[in-house]
KOLVEXMAR-831289 format. One line per field, with one value per residue (C-alpha): residue number from 1; x, y, z. Coordinates in nm, 2 decimals, padded with zeros to 4 digits, always signed. Example, Ala and Ser with C-alpha at 12.3 -4.5 7.8 and 13.67 -1.06 7.14 Angstrom:
seq = c(1 | 2) $
u = c(+01.23 | +01.37) $
v = c(-00.45 | -00.11) $
w = c(+00.78 | +00.71) $
This chain:
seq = c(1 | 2 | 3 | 4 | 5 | 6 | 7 | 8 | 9 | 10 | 11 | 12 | 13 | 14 | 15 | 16 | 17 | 18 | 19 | 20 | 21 | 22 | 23 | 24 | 25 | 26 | 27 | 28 | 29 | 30 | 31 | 32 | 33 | 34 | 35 | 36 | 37 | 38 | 39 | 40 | 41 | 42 | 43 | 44 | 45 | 46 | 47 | 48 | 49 | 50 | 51 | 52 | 53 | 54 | 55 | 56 | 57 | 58 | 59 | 60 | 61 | 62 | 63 | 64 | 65 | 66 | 67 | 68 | 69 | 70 | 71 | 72 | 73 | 74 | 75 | 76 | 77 | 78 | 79 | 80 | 81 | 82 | 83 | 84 | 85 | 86 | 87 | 88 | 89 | 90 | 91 | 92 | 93 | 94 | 95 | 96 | 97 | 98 | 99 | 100 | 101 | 102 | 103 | 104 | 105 | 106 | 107 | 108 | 109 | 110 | 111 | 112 | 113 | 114 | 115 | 116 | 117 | 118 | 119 | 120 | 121 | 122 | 123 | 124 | 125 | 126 | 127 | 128 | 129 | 130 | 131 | 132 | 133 | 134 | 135 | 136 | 137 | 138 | 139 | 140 | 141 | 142 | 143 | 144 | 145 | 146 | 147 | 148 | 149 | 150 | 151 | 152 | 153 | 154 | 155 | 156 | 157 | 158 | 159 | 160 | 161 | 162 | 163 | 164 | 165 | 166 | 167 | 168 | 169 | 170 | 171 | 172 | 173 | 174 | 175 | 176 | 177 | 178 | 179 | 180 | 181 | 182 | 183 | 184 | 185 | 186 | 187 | 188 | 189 | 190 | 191 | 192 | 193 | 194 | 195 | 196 | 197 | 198 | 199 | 200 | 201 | 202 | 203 | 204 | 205 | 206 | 207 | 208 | 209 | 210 | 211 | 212 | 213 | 214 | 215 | 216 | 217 | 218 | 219 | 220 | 221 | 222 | 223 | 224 | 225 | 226 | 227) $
u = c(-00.29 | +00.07 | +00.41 | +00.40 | +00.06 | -00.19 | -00.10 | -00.41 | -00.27 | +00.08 | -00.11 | -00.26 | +00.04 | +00.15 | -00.07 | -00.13 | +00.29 | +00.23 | +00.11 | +00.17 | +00.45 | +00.63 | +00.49 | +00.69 | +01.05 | +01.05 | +00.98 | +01.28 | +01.50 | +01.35 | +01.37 | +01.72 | +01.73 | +01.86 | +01.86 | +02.22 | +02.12 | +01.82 | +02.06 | +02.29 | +01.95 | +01.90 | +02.26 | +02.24 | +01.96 | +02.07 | +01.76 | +01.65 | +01.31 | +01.12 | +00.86 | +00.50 | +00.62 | +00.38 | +00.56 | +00.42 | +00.63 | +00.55 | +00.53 | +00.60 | +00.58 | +00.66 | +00.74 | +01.16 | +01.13 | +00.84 | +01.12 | +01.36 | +01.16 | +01.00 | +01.34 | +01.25 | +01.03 | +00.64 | +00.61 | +00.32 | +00.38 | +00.11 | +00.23 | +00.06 | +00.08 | -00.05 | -00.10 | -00.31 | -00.09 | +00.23 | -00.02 | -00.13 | +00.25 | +00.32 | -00.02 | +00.12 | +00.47 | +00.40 | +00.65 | +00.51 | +00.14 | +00.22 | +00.18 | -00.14 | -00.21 | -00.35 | -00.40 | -00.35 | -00.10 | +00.07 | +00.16 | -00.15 | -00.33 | -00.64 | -00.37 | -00.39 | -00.76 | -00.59 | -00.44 | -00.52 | -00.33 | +00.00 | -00.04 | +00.26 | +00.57 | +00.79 | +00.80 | +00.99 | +01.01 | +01.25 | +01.37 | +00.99 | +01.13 | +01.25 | +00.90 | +00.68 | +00.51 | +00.46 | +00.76 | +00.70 | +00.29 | +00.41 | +00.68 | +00.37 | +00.12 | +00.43 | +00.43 | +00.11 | +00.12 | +00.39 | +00.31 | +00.54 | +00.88 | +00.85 | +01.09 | +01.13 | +01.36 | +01.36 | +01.61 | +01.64 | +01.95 | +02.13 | +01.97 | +02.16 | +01.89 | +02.03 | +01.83 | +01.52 | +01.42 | +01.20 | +00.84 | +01.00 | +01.18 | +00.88 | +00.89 | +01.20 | +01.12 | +00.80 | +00.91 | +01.14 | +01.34 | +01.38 | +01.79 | +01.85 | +02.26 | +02.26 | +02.17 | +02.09 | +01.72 | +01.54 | +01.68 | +01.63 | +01.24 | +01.18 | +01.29 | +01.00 | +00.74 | +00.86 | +01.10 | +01.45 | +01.69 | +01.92 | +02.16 | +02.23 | +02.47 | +02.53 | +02.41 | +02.76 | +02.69 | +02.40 | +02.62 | +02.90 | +02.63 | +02.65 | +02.28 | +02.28 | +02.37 | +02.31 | +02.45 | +02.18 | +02.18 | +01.97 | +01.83 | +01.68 | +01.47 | +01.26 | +00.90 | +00.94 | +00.82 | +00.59 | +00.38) $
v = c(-04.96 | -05.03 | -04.99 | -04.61 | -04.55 | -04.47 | -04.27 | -04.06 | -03.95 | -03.89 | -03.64 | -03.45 | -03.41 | -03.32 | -03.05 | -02.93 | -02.87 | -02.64 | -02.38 | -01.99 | -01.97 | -02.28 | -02.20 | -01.86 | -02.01 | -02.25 | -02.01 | -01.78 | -02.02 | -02.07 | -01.63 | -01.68 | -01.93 | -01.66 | -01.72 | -01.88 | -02.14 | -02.21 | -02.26 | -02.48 | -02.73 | -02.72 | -02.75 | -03.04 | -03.20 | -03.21 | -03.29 | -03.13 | -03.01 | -02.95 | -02.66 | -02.77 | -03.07 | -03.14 | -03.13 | -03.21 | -03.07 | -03.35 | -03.20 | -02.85 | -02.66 | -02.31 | -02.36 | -02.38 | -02.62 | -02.44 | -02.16 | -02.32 | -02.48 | -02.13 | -02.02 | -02.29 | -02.11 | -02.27 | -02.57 | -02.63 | -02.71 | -02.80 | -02.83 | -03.07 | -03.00 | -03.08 | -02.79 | -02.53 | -02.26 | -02.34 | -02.34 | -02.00 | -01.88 | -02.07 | -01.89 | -01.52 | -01.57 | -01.36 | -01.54 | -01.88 | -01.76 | -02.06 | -02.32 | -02.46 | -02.57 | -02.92 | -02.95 | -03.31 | -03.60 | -03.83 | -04.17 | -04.37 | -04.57 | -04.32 | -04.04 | -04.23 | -04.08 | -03.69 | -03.70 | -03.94 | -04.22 | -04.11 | -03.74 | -03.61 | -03.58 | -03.53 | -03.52 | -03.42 | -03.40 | -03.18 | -03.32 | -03.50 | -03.84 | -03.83 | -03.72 | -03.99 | -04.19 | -04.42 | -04.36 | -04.69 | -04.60 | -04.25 | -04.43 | -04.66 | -04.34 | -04.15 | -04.41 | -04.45 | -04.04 | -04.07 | -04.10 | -04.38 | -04.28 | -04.00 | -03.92 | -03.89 | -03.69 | -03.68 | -03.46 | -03.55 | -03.45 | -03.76 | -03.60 | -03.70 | -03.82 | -03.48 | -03.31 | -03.32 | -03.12 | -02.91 | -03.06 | -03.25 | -03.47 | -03.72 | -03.79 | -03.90 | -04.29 | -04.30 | -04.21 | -04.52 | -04.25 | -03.99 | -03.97 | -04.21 | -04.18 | -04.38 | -04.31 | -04.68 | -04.66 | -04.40 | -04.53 | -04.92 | -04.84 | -04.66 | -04.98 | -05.19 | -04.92 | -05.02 | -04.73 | -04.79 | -04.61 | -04.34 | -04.23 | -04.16 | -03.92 | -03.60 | -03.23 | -03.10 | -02.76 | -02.75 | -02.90 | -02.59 | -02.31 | -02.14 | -02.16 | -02.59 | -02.71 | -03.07 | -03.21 | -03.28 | -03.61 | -03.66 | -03.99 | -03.98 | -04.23 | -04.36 | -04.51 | -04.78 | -04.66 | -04.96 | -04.88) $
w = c(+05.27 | +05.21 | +05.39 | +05.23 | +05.27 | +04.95 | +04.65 | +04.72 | +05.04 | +04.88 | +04.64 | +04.92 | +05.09 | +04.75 | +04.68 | +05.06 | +05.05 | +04.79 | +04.93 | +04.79 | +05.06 | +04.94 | +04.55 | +04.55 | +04.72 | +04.44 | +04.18 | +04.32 | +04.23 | +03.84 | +03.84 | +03.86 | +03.57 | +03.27 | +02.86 | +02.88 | +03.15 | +02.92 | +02.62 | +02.84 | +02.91 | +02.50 | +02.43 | +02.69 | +02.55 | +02.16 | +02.05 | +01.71 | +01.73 | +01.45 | +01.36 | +01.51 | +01.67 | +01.99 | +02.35 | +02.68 | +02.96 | +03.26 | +03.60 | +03.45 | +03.77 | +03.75 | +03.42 | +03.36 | +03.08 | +02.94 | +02.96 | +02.81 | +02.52 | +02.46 | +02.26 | +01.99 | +01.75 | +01.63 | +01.91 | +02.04 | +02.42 | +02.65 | +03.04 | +03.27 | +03.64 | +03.97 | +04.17 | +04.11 | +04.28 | +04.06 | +03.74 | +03.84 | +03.91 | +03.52 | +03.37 | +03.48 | +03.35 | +02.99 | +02.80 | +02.89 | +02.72 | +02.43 | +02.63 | +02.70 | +03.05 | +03.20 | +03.58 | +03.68 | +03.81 | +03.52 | +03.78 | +03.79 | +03.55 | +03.61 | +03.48 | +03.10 | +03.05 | +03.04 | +02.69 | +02.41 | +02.31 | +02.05 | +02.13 | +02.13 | +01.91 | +02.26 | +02.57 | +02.85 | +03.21 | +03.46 | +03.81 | +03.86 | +03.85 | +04.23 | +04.32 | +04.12 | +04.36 | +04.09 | +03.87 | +03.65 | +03.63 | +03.48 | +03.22 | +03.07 | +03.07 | +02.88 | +02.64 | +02.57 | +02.51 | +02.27 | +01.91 | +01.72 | +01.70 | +01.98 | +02.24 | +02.60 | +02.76 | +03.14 | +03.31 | +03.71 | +03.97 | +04.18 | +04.52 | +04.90 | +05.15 | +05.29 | +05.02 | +05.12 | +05.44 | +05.65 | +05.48 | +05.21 | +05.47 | +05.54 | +05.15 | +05.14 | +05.19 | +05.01 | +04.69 | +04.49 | +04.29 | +04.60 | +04.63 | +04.37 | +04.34 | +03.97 | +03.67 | +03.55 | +03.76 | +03.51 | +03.19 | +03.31 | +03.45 | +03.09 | +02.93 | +03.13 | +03.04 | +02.63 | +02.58 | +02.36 | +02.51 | +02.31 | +02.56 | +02.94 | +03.04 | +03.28 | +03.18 | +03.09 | +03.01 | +03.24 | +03.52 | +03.47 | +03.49 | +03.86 | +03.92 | +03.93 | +04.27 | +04.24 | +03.95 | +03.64 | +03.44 | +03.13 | +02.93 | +02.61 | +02.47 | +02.24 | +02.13 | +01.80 | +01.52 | +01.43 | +01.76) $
């Protein structure tokens, strides 16, 4: 037991939070998401993605960045998630029938065994950084995903302690990355976990669209080549 308690506990809480009730007010806010806001999160992202690269969305919820990621033509995306009620909510969504679906956590060493070693051509994660229990756990399993010469792209908000509410609330000092008001944490833990970092900036077309009400950074980043 530690000062936080166990990350098995954090998981139930996790999952027991969850529930359909909580499930369908977070997936009201990704309805509202339209094809422009998607765009803006591409535009954002500037990443070039090539027909049948390999993309794991990390923590893929209701499935926005499977949404956003489904206007690039012949990927094949695979979404890994925790809880069984947003996977169900993901697996209706018709548009979101390409992606192939993996129930599970990504922040413990046990989470490695879930996809084989140099995997993927990219991956990228939307606003699970503030909830990783383990955040540096995740970063090493993400490399360890990535084929040489992949990329990372995590996409997180800089979150007030005021953020997090209602049942959210008792999370808030658990987590490392919680209201994290810098952008320097993500990008500098990546580098521990063996990443080379591309760039770190804010989401600036992402950040002007009326549907984001906490502003959005992004960091890209790399696995060498020689790996």
């Amino acid at each position: 037991m530690t000062w936080r308690g166990t990350q098995s506990a954090s998981r139930e809480r996790y999952l027991a939070k969850y529930d359909l009730e909580e499930v369908e007010r977070f997936d009201g806010w990704i309805r509202q998401l339209t094809d422009d806001d998607n765009r803006a999160c591409l535009s954002d992202i500037g990443f070039t993605f090539r027909p049948r690269m390999t993309v794991l969305d990390v923590g893929a919820g209701t499935g926005a960045m499977c949404q956003s990621l489904s206007l690039i033509p012949d990927l094949t995306i695979t979404a890994l998630e925790p809880s069984p009620a947003m996977l169900a909510k993901l697996r209706s969504k018709p548009e979101l029938r390409i992606a192939k679906v993996v129930e599970g956590f990504c922040d413990s060493v046990q989470d490695r065994q879930l996809f084989d070693a140099n995997s993927f051509d990219v991956l990228v994660s939307r606003q699970l950084v503030n909830g990783l229990f383990d955040p540096l756990a995740a970063f090493r399993n993400w490399h360890a995903w990535l084929k040489p010469g992949g990329t990372v792209i995590a996409i997180d908000g800089l979150f007030d302690r005021t953020a997090w509410t209602e049942r959210w609330q008792e999370e808030l000092d658990l987590l490392p990355m919680s209201a994290c008001r810098s952008m320097a944490m993500t990008p500098y833990l990546l580098e521990q976990a063996g990443f080379q970092i591309q760039s770190v900036g804010f989401m600036q077309a992402t950040n002007a669209r009326p549907s984001t009400r906490t502003p959005r950074y992004l960091v890209t980043a790399t696995k060498a080549a020689s790996e």
